[in-house]
Phi, psi and omega in degrees: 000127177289172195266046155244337198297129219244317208201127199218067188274153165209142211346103196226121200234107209224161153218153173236063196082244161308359194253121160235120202267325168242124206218109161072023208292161153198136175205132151238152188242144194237153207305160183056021168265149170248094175274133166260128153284094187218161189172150158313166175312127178066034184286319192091041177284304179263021150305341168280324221256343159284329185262345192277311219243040171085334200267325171242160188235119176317155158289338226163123176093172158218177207241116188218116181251064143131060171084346158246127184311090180281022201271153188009059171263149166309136192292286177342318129000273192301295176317307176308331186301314174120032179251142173233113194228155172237178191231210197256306145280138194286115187249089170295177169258055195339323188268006233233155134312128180275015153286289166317317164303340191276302180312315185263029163266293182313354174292308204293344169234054191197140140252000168297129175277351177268330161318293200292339172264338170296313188287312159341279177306325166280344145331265172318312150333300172309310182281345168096009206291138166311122178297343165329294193311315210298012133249029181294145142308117190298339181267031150231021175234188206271188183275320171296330157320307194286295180317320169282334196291326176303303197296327191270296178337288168339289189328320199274356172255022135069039159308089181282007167235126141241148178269115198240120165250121171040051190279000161266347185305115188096356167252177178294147164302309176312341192243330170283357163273320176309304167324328206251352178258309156307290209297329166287341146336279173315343182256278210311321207234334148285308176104033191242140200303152166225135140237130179266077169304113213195121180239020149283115210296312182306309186307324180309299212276358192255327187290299202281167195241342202182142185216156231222108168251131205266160164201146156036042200034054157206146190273123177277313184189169207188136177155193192273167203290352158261135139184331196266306162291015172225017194285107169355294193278333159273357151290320180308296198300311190209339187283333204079193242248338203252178157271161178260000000 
C-alpha cells in the first residue's frame, strides 16, 4: 500500500445467488482525492460501496483502510473508523427537525448532546443549508433539502472517506450545480476524501481528479474524466456512441 493510500479494495467479489455483481474488482483512493465511480445499471457501484461500508460482506478479497483489514466488519465499526456514505434514495427523519437529524450523525463521536448540535449547525451552515430551515421537520422540506441534510449527517460523524451514491440524482441542472459546489467545498476546505457514485456524467467529470469505471462488476478503466471520455471501451460499455 502506497503511504498516501487511503482506501485499498483488493479482488473483492460479490454474488447474488447466480448473479456476479462484483468480480475480482481493485480500487483505490488515495488521501484527498475526489473520485467518480461510474458504469451503467448493474455495474456494481453500489455494491462496492455496500462491502466497503459493511452492509454487505464479500465471498472473496479485501477492503483494507488507513492499513487496516476492515472486510465485513459492522457497518457502525466501519463508521467510527472514519468511512462515512449517503445513499442512493434519501433516507430523512421525517418526524426529526433537520438540526436533529444532524445532530445524531455528530452523536456517533460524542456523547454531549450540546456538542453534537453546535458541530450539526456549523455543518449546515457550512453547506450552506438555510438557517431558516434548520427547525422543519423533514417530511416538510424539498428533495435537494434532503440531499444537503444527508450529505451533513454523513459529514457530523467527522468522516475522512465519504461515500456519495447518486448524490444528484433526480434534481434540477440548477440544483445539481449547487450539489457540484458543496461537494468541492467539501473535498478542498474540509480535506476529506471523496467517492462519488454517480451516472450524471456532467456532474461526474467537473467534480472528479480521477474516475473509476465499473461494467459487468468489473473495472472496465480508471484515469482522468477526459482519459475516460474519450476511452474506446467506455464509450462502447456507457457513454454511447460519441465522447462526451
Amino acid at each position: 500500500m502506497k503511504s498516501d493510500t487511503l482506501l485499498e479494495v483488493r479482488k473483492l467479489s460479490k454474488r447474488f445467488g447466480g448473479i456476479v455483481a462484483l468480480n475480482s474488482v481493485d480500487v483505490e483512493i488515495r488521501e484527498g482525492e475526489l473520485v467518480g465511480i461510474v458504469g451503467p445499471n448493474g455495474a456494481g457501484k453500489t455494491t462496492l460501496i455496500n462491502c466497503i461500508t459493511g452492509i454487505y460482506k464479500p465471498e472473496a478479497g479485501k477492503v483494507v483502510f488507513l492499513g487496516e483489514d476492515i472486510t465485513g466488519k459492522a457497518p457502525h465499526e466501519i463508521a467510527l473508523r472514519g468511512i462515512a456514505r449517503t445513499w442512493q434514495k434519501v433516507r430523512p427523519f421525517l418526524n426529526m427537525s433537520v438540526i436533529d437529524a444532524v445532530t445524531t450523525g455528530a452523536l456517533l463521536k460524542t456523547n454531549e448532546p450540546a456538542k453534537a448540535r453546535r458541530e450539526a449547525m456549523e455543518i449546515l451552515e457550512f453547506i450552506g443549508f438555510p438557517r431558516s430551515k434548520f427547525e422543519t421537520l423533514g417530511k416538510n422540506i424539498t428533495l435537494i433539502e434532503h440531499k444537503l441534510v444527508d450529505l451533513a449527517r454523513a459529514l457530523a460523524t467527522k468522516p475522512k472517506l465519504l461515500l456519495l451514491d447518486e448524490v444528484v440524482a433526480g434534481l434540477r441542472p440548477s440544483e445539481i450545480d449547487v450539489i457540484t459546489e458543496v461537494v468541492k467545498k467539501v473535498n478542498k476546505e474540509m480535506k476529506i476524501t471523496l467517492g462519488v457514485v454517480e451516472h450524471v456524467m456532467r456532474f461526474v467529470m467537473s467534480v472528479s481528479d480521477r474516475v473509476i469505471v465499473l461494467h459487468e462488476g468489473m473495472l472496465l478503466a480508471e484515469g482522468s474524466p477526459s482519459e475516460i471520455a474519450y476511452n474506446p471501451s467506455v464509450i462502447e460499455a456507457y457513454l454511447g456512441t460519441k465522447p462526451i
